[in-house]
NUMARZA-544727 format. One record per residue: residue in one letter; x, y, z of N, C-alpha, C, O, CB in turn. Coordinates in steps of 0.2 Angstrom, whole numbers, plus 5000, padded with zeros to 4 digits. Atoms other than C-alpha are relative to their C-alpha. Glycine has a CB too. Layout:
NUMARZA-544727
aXYZXYZXYZXYZXYZ
...
***
This chain:
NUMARZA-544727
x500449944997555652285451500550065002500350125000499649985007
x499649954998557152375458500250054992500450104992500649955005
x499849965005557552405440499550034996499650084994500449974995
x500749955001555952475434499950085006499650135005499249935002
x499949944994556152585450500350054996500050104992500549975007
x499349955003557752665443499750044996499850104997500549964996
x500049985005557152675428499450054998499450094994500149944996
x500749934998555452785435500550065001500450114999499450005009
x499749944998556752875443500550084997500750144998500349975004
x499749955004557652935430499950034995500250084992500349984999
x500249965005556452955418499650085003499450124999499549964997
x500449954998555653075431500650075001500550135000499649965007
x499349975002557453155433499950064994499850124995500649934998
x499849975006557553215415499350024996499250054991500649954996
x500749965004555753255411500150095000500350135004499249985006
x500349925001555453435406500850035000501349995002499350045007
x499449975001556753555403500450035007500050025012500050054996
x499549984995558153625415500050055000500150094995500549985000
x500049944997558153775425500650044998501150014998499950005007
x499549975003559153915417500650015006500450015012499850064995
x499749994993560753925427500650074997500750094991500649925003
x499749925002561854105427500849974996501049924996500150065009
x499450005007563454135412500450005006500350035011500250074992
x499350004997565154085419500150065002499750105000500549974996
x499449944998566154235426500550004997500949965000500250015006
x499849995005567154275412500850025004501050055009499550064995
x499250024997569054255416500450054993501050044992500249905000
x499449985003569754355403499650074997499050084998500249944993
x500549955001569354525395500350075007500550055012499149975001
x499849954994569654715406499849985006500149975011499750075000
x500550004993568054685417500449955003500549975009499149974999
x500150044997568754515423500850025001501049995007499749944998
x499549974997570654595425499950045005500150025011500350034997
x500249994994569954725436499849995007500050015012499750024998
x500250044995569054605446500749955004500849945010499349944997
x499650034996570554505449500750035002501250005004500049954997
x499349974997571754635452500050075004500550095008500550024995
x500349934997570854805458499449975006499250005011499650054994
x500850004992569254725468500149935002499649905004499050004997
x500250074997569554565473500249985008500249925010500549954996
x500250034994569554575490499750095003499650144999500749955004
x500449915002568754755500500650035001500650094999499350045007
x499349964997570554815506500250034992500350094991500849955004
x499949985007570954825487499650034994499750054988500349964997
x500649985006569354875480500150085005500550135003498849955000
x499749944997569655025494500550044997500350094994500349995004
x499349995003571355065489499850044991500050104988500549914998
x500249985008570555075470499850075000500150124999499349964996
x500349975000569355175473500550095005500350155004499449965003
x499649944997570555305483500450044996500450104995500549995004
x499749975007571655305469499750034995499950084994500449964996
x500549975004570455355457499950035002500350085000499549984997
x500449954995569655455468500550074998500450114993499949985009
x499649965001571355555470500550044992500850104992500449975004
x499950005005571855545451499550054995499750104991499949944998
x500549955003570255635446500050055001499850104998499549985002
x500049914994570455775460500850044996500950104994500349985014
x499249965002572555795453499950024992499950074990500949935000
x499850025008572455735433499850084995500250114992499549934996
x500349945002571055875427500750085001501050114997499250005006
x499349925000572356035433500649984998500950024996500350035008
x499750005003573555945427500150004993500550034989500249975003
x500150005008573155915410499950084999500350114996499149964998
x500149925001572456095411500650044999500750064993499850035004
x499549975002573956165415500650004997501050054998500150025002
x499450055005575256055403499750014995500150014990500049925001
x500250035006574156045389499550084998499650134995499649905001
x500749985004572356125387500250105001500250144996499049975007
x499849914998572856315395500750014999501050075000499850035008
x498949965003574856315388500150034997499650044993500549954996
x499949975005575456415379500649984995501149964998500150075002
x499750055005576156325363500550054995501150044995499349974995
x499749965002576656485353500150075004500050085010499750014996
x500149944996577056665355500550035002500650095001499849995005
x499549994995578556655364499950035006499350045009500450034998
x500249964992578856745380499550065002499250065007500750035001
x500449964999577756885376499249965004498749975008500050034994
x500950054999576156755376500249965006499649945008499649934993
x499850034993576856665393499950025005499649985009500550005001
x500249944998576956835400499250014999499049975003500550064997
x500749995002575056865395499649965003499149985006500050004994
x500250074995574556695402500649975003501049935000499649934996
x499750054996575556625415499749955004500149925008500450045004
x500050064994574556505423499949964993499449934993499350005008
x499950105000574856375411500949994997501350034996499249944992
x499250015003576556295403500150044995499750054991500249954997
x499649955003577756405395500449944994501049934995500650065005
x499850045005577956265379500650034996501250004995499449994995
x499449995005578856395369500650005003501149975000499950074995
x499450014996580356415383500549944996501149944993499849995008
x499650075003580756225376500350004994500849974992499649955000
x500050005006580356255359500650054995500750054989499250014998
x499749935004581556415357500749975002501249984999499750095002
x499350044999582956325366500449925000500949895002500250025007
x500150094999582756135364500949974997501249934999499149954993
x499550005000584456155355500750015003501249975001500050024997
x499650004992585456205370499949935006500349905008499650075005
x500250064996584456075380500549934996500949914999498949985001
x499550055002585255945368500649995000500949955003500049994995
x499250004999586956005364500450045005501050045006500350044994
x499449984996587456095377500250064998499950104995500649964998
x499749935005588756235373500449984994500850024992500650045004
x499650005007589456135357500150034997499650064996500049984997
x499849955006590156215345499549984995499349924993500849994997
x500649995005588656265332500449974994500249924991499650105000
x499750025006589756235318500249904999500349884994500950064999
x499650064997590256045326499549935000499649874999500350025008
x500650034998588455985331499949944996499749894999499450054998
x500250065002588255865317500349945002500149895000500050014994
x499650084999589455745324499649975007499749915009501150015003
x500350024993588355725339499349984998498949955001500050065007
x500550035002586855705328500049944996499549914994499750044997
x499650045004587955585318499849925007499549875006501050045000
x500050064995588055475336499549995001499349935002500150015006
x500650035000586455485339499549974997498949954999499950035001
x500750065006585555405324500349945000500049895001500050014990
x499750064998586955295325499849945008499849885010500650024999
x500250034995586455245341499350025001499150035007500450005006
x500950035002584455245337500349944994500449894997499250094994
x499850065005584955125324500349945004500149895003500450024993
x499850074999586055005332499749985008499849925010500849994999
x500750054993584654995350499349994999498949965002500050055008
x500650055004583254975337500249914998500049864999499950034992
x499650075003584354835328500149945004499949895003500750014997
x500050064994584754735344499249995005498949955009500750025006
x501050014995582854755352499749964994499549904996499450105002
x500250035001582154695338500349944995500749944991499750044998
x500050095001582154495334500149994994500649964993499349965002
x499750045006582254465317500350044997500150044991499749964996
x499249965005583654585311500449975001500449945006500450085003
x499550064999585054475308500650035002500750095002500249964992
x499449964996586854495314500050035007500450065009500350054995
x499949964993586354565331500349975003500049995008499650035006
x499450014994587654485341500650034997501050055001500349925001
x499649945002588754585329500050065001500550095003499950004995
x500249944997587854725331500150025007500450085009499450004999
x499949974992587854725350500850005002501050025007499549935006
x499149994996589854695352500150054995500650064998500749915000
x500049955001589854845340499750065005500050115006499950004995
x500149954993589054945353500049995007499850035011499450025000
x499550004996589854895366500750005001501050015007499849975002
x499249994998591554905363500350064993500750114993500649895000
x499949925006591655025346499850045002500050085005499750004993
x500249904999590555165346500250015006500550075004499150025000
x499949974994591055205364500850054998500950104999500049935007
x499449975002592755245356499850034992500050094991500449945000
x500249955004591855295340499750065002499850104998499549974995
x500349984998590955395350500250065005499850105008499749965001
x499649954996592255495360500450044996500550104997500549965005
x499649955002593355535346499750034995500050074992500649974999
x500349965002591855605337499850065003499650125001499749984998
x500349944997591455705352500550045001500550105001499749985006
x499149954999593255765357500350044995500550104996500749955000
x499849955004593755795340500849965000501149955006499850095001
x499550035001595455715332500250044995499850044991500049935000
x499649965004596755845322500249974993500250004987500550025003
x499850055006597255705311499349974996499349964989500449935003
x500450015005595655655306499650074998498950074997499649935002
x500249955002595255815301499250055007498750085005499849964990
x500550014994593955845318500450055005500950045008500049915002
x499749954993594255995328499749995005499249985005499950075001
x500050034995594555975345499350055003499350115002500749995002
x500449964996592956025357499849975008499449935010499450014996
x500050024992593456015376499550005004499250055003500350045004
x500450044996592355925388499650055004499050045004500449965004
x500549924996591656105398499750034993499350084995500750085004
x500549995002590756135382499449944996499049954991500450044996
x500450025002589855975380499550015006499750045011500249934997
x500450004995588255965391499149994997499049984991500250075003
x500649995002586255975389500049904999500549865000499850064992
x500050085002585655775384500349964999500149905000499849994996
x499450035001587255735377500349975005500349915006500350034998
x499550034995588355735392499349955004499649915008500550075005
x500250054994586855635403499949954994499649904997499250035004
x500150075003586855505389500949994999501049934999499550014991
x499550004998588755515390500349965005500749925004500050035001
x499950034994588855485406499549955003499749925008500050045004
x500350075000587555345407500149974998500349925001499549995000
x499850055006587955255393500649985002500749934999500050034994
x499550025000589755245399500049945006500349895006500350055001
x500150044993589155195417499849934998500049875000499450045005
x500450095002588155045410500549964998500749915000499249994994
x499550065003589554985399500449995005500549935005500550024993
x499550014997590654995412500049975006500449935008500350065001
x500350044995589554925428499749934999499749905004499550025003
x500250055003588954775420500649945001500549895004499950014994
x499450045000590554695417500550005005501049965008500350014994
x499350004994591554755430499749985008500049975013500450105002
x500450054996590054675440500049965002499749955007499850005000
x500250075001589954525437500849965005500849935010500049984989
x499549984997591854535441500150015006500749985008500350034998
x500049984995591654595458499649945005499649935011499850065000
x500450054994590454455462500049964998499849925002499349995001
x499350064998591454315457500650015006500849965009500550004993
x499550014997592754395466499949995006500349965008500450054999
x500550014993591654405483500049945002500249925007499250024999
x500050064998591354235481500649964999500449904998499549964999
x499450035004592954175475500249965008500049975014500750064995
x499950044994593854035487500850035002501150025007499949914997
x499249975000595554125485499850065004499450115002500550014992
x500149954993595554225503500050084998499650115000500850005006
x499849964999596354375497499650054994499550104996500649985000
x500649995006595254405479499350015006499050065006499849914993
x500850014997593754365491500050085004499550135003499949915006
x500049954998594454505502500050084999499750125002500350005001
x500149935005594754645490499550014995499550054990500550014996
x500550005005593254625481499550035004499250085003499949924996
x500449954995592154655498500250065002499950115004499949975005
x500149924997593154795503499950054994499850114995500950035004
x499949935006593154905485499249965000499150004995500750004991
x500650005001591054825485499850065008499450115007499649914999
x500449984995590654895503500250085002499850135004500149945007
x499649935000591955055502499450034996499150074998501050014997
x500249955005590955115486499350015003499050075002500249984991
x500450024997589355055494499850055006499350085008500149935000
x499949964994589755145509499950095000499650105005500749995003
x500049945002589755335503499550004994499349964990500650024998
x500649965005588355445493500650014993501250014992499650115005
x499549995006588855475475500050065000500250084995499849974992
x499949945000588955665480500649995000500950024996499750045006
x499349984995590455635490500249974993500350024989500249965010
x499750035004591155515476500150054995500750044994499749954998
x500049935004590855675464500550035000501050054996499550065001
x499749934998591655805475500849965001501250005003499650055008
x499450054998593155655478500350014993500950024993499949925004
x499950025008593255635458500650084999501250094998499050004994
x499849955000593455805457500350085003500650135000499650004998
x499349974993594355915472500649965000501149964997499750005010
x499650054997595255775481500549974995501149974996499749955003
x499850055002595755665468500650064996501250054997499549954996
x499549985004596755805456500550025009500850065007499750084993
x499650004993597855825475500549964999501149974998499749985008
x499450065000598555655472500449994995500849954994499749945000
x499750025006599255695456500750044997500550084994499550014995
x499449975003601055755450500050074998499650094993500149954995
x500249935005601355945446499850024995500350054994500350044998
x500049985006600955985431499449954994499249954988500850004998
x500550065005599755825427499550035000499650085004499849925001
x500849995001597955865423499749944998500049894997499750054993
x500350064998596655735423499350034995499050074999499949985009
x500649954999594955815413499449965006499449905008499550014991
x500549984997593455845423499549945000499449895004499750084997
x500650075003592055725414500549955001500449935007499750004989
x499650085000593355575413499949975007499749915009500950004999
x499950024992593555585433499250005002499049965006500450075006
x500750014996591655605436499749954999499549925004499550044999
x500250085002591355445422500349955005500049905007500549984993
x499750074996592455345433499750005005499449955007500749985002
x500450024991591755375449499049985000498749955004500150105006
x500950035003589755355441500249915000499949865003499750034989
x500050085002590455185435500349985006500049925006500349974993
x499850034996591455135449499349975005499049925005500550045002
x500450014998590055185459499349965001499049935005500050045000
x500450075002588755075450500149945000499749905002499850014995
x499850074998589654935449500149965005500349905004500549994998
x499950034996589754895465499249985003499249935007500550035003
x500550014998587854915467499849924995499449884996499550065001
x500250055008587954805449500249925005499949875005500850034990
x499650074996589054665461499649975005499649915005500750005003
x500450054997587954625473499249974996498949924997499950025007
x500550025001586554625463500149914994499749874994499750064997
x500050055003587154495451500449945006500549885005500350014993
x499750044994588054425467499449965002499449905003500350045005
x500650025000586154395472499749934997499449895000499650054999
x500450045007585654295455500749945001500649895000499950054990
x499550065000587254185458500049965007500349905007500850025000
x500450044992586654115478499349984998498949975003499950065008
x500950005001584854095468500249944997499749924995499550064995
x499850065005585753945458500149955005500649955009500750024994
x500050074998585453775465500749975001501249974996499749964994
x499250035000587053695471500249954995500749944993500349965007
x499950075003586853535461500250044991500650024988499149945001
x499549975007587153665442500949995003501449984999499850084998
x499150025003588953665450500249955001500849955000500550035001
x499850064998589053515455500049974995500549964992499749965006
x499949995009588553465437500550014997500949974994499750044997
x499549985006589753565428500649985002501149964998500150094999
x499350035000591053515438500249924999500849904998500350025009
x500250074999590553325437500149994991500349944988499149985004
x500050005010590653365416500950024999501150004994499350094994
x499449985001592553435419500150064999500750094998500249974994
x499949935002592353605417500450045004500450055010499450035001
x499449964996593653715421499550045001499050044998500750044997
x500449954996592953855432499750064996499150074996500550035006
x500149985008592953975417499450014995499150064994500449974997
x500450035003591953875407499449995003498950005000500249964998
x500550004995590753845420499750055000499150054998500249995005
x500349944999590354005425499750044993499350084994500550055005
x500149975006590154075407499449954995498949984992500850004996
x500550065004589053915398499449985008498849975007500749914996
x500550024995588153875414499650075004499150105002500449955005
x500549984997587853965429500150085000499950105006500049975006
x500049945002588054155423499350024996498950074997500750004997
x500750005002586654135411499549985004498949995001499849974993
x500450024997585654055423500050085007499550095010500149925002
x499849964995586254195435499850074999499550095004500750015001
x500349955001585854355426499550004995499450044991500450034999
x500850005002584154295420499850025005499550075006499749944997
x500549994993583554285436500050095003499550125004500649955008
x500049944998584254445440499950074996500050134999500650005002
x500349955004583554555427499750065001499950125000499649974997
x500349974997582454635435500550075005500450135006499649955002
x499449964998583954715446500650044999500950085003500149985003
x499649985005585054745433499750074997500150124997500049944995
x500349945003583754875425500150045006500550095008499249994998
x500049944994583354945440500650025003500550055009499649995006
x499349984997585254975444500150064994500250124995500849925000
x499849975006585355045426499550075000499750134997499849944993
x500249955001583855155429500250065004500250115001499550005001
x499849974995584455235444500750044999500950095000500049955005
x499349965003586055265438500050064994500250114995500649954996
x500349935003585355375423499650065003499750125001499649994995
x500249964995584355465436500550035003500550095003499649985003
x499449984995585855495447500350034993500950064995500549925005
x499449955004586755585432499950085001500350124998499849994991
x500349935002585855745436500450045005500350105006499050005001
x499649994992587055745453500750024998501150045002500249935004
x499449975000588455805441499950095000500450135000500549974993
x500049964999587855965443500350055005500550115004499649995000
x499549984995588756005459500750004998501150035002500049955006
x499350005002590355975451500050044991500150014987500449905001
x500149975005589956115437499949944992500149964987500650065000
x500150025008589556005422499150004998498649985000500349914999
x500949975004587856045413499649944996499449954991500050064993
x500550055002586955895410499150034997499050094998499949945009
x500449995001585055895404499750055006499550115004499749954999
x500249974996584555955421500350085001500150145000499949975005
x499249944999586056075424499850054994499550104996501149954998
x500249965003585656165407499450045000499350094998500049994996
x500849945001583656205408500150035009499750085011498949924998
x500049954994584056265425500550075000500350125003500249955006
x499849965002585356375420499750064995499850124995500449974998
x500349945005584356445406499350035001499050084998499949974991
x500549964994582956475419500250055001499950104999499949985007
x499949944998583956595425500150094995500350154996500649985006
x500249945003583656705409499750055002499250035004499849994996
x500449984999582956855412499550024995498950044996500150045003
x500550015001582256845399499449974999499050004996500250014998
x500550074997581156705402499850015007499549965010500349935000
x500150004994581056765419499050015000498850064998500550075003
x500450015002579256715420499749935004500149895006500049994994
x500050054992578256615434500049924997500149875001499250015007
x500250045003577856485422500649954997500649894995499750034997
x499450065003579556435416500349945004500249885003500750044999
x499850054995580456355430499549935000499749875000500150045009
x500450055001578956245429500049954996500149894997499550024999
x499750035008579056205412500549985000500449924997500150054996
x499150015001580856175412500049935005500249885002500750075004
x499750064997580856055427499449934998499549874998500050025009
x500450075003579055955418500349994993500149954989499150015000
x499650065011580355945400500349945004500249885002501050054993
x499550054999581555855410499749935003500049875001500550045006
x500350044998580555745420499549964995499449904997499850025004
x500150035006579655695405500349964997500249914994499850034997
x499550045006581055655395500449945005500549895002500850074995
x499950054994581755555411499649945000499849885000499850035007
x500450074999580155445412500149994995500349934996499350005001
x499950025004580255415394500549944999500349884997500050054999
x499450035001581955355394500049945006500449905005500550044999
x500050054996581755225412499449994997499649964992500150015007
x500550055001579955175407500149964995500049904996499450034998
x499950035008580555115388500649975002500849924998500250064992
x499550064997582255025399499549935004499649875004500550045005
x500450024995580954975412499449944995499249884997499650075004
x500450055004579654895399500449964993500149914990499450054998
x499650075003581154815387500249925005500249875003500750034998
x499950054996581554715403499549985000499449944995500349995005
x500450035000579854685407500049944995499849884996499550065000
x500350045006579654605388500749954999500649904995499850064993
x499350074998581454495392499949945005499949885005500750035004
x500350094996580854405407499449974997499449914997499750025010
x500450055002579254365399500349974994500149914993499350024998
x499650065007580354295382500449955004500249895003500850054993
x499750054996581554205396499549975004499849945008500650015004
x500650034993580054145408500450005007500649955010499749914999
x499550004992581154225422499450005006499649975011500650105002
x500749964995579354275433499349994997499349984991500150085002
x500550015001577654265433499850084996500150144997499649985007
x500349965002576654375420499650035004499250005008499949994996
x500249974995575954525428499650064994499350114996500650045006
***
């Protein structure tokens, strides 16, 4: 009986069809990014809606007066004629200045020479299946830097006229001087935060006073130290150039933000890797190079760029110590009168910032695309 029961019960269960029930909520797709990163709770559906809100009120004038009401041709006369939007041609009539500088016109090609060469060999190491990039990359880090000086300087023997340092400037010298900074903070970083934690008193000592001294002072003052103060200390008759002193004090200066940051990623490493390495025999050396160094500046990726962005941005600071970087030139050639024009200064300071974001967004989104290849962090 009891199973005859059941067996009513269940036929009575599954009679007739089943009430439609609503489609899952779709986990993948814009709509359901939105929901889970813009609205998902009311503080951030708020927030959204602000930002938009405020995007909508800024973007429209901005677009307008960048793009839709600019003046593209013309030159200065059509600038003059419309001034309420960007003065494009200002860029388009000096963009040669903005690049080179005051190079010598006759010379220029050796700096367009560098620069393919280096579009070609930071394509070649970004992308994955070009062969030989560990070749490639220790060519651009320890060659061209030297291929790359004595093309810019100019060498009598190799038939290469010389062109002194007060006439490079515009794009050049801020890739110059970044590019030197990075090669030079990296490694002399790594170096400083070993030396921090090193067990030998006296290393350990000099390694925190030359991180917290450089750490301690603005890179203004480091500039104006590079360049006043420091030629004081130097023998009659020596000279020192100008760019060299400001190079070192950029890289000095970064390298020490560069040491604790990878100092950071070396206290993020589990004690038991060195208890390991030392448990396998490893001289100290070997250790830190095969083990916990790649575990060290994976982690620290992320602060590594952003040391790297910061420091291209900070290039724009040699201005105070007369050298004419990107910014340094389109502000100088503001003060044309011929271009004297309300529209330029505008213009001039949204090239530079442009070409600024450009170059940290495309560092900023190579790392991005490293920690997801290493699985340093959560995808975002």
């Amino acid at each position: 009986m009891a199973t005859d029961g059941n067996t009513a019960s269940r036929a009575v269960v599954h009679a007739g069809d089943l009430p439609d029930k609503p489609a899952p909520i779709a986990t993948e797709g814009a709509l359901a990014w939105m929901r889970d990163n813009l609205f998902n709770n009311v503080l951030n559906s708020v927030l959204t809606v602000s930002a938009l809100a405020l995007v909508l009120y800024v973007l429209p004038g901005a677009l307008g007066w960048l793009i839709f009401n600019a003046n593209w041709t013309g030159g200065a006369e059509a600038c003059r004629a419309n001034p309420d939007g960007a003065c494009w041609p200002f860029v388009t009539t000096r963009w040669e200045q903005f690049l080179y500088g005051f190079y010598e016109k006759s010379e220029r090609w050796r700096i367009d020479i560098l620069l393919v060469v280096l579009a070609i060999g930071v394509a070649w190491m970004v992308w994955e299946k070009m062969p030989a990039r560990r070749l490639v990359a220790m060519f651009m880090l320890f060659i061209y830097p030297v291929f790359a000086f004595i093309m810019l300087y100019g060498n009598e023997t190799l038939g290469l006229p010389i062109v002194e340092t007060p006439q490079w400037g515009g794009f050049t010298l801020t890739l110059v001087i970044a590019l030197s900074g990075i090669v030079v903070s990296l490694p002399l970083g790594v170096l400083l935060a070993l030396g921090r934690r090193s067990s030998m008193p006296i290393i350990s000592l000099l390694s925190t006073i030359f991180i917290e001294f450089w750490r301690g002072i603005p890179l203004v003052a480091v500039l104006f130290m590079a360049t006043i103060m420091f030629p004081l200390f130097l023998p009659a008759g020596v000279t020192f150039d100008q760019l060299l002193r400001a190079v070192i004090g950029v890289a000095l200066f970064a390298s020490a933000y560069m040491a604790e940051v990878v100092r950071g990623g070396l206290q993020a490493i589990p004690k038991g890797q060195y208890e390991g390495a030392m448990a396998l025999g490893l001289p100290f050396g070997n250790m830190m190079r095969l083990i916990i160094l790649p575990q060290a500046l994976k982690i620290v990726i992320p602060g590594i760029v952003n040391t790297f962005i910061g420091l291209f941005k900070d290039t724009t600071l040699v201005l105070i110590i007369a050298l004419f970087d990107l910014l340094g030139i389109v502000q100088a050639s503001i003060a044309d009168p011929n271009w004297s024009i309300k529209s330029v200064p505008y213009t001039g300071y949204a090239f530079v910032a442009i070409v600024f974001w450009i170059c940290c967004y495309s560092m900023a989104r190579y790392s991005r695309y490293i920690e997801d290849k290493l699985h340093t962090g959560h995808k975002r």
